[in-house]
Residue frames relative to the residue before (quaternion, step in Angstrom):
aa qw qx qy qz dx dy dz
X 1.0000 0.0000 0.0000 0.0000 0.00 0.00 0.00
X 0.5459 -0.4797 0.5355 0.4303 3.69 -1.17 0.87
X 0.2399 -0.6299 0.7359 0.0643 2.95 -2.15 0.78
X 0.2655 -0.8445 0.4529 0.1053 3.14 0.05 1.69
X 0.4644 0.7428 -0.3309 0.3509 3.57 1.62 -0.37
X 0.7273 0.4642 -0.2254 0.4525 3.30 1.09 -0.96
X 0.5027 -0.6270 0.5081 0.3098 3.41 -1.63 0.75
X 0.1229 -0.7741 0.6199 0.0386 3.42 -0.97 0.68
X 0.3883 0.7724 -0.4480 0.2277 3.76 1.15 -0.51
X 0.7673 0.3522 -0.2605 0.4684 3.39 0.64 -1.57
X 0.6119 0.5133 -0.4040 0.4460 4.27 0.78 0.16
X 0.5654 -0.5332 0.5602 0.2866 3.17 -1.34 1.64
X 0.3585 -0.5230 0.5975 0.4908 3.42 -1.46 -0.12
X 0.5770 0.5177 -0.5640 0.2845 3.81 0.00 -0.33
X 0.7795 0.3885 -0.2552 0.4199 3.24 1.04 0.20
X 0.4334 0.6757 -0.4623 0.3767 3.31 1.02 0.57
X 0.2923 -0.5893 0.6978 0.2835 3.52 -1.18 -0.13
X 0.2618 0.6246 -0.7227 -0.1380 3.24 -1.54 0.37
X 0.6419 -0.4713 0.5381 0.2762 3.35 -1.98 -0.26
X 0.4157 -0.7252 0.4133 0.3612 3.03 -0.76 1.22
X 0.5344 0.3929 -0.6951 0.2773 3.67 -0.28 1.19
X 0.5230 0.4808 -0.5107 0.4842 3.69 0.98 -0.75
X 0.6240 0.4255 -0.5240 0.3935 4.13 0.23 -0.94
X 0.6495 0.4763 -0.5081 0.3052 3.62 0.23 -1.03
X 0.5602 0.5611 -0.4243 0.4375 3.92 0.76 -1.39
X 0.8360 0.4302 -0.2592 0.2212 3.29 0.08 -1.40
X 0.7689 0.2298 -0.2979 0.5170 3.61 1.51 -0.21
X 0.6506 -0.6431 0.3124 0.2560 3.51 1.07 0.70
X 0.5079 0.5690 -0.2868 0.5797 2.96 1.49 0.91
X 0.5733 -0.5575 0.4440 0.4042 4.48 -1.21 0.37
X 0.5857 -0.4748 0.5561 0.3498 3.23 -1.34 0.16
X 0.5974 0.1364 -0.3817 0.6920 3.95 0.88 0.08
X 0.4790 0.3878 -0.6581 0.4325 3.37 -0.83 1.06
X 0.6758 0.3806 -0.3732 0.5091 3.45 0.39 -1.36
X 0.6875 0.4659 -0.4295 0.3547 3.99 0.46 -0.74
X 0.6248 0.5054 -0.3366 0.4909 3.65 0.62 -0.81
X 0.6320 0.6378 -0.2868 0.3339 3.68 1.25 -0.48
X 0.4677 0.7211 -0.0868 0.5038 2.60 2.13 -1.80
X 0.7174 0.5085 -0.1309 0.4578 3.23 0.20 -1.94
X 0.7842 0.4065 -0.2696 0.3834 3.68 0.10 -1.22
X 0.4721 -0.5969 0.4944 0.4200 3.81 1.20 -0.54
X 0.5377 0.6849 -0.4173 0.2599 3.58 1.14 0.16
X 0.6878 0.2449 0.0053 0.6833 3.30 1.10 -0.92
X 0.3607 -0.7066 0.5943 0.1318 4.01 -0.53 1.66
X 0.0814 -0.7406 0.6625 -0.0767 3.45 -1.35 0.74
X 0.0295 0.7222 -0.6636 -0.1929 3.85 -1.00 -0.27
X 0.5671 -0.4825 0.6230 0.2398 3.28 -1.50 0.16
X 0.1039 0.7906 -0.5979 0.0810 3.91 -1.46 0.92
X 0.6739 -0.2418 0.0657 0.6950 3.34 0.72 1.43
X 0.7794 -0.1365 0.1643 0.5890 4.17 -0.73 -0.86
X 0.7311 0.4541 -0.3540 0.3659 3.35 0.51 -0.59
X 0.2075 -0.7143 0.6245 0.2382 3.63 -1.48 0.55
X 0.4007 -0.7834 0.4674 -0.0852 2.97 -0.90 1.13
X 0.0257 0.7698 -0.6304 0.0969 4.52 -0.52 0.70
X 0.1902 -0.8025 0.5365 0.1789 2.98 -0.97 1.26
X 0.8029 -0.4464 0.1719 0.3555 3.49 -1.21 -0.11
X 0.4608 0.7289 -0.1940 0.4676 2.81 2.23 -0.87
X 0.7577 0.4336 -0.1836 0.4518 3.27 0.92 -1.38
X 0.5651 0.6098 -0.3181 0.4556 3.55 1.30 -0.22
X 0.6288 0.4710 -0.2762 0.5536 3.54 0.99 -1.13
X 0.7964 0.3502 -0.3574 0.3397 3.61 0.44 -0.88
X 0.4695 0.6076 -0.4218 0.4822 3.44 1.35 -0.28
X 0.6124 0.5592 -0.3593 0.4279 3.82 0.82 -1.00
X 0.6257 0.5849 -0.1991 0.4762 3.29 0.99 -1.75
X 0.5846 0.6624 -0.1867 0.4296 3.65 1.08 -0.82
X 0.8622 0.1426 -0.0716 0.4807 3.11 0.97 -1.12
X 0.1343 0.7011 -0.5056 0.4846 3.35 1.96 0.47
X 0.7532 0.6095 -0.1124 0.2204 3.20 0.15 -2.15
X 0.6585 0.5132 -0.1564 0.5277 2.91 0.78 -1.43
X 0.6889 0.5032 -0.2210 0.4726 3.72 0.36 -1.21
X 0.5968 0.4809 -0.3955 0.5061 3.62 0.76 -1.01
X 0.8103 0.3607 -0.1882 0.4218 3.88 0.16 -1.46
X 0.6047 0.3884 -0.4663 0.5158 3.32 1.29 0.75
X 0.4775 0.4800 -0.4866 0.5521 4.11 1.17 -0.54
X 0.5661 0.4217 -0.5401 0.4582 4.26 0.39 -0.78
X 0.7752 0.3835 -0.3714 0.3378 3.35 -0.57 -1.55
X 0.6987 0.4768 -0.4616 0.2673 3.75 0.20 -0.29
């Protein structure tokens, strides 16, 4: 569970860690989504004792991912 105690201000998000409910909140999307994301190689993850775990990095490039994708489909149409 987050530790709301702690300062995060001075940490980029590419560097954070979160759990894949904060990831789900954070791209607007279920906690199975983020797993089928997980699972498919679409969205990077690690493991951290029981807990699975996505860093900020891996969130932005997943965004960036589907940015992408969406542009080279608005072209092709």
């Amino acid at each position: 569970m987050l530790d709301h105690n702690v300062d995060l201000a001075g940490v980029p998000f590419e560097e954070r860690s979160f759990g894949v409910k904060e990831a789900a909140k954070i791209l607007g999307i279920s906690r199975t989504r983020v797993f089928e994301k997980i699972g498919t190689g679409a969205l990077k993850s690690y493991k951290d004792g029981g807990s699975r775990r996505v860093t900020g990095k891996a969130l932005k490039l997943y965004r960036e991912s589907l940015e992408a994708e969406a542009e080279a489909e608005a072209q092709a149409a």
